[in-house]
N, C-alpha and C positions, 0 to 999 in steps of 0.2 A: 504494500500500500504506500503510497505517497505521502513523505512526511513525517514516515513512521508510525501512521495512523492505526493500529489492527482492527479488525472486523468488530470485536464489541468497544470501543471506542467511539468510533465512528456511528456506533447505534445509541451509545447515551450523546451523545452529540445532538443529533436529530433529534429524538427525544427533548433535549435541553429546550431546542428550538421552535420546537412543536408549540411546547407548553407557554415559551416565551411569547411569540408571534402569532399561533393559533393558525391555525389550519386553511381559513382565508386569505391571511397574509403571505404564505410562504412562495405560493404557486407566481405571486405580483411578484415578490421578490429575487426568485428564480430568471425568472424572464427578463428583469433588470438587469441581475448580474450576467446573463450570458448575452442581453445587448453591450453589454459596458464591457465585457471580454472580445467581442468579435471587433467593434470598434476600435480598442486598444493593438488587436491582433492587425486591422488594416491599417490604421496609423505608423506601425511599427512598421511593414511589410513596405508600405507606398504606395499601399490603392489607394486611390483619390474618386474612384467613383463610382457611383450610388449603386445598390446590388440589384436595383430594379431597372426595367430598360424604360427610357423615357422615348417619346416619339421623337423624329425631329420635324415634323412639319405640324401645323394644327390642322385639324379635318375641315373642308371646305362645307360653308355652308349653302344652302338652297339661296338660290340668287330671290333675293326679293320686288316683290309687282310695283311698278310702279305709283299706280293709283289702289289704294287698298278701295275693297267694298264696302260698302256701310250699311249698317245693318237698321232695316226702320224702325222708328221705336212703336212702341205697342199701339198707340192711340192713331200714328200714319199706318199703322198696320191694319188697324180696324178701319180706317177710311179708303183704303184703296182695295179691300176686299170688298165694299158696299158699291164705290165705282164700278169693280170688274162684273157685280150683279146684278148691276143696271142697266 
């Protein structure tokens, strides 16, 4: 083991930690230090970039109409249905 840690060391260990931090806590914790290790690990190495791939263009959008439609309101709505049934 690492550190010289043995198998029941390392198990009141956890324990310790369990009862200190609770059971909620620990999995937040966990995931903290192994972003703050990899971090450290590409720091140290010389990656300089991100482990996600980013686009390089932005996606084109639908070209927009010149004169938008307009929609009538309720009360031109009700007068030009009474027109169309006359």
């Amino acid at each position: 083991m690492p550190f010289g840690i043995s198998l029941p060391e390392l198990l009141i260990l956890l324990v310790v930690l369990l009862l200190v931090f609770g059971a909620k806590r620990l999995p937040e914790m966990g995931k903290s230090l192994g972003k703050g290790m990899r971090e450290f690990k590409d720091a140290v190495s010389g990656i300089d970039e991100p482990t996600t791939p980013t686009p390089s263009e932005p996606a084109e959008l639908p070209p927009v109409n010149s004169q938008p439609t307009a929609m009538p309101q309720s009360g031109e709505a009700e007068e030009s249905e009474r027109e169309k049934v006359s």
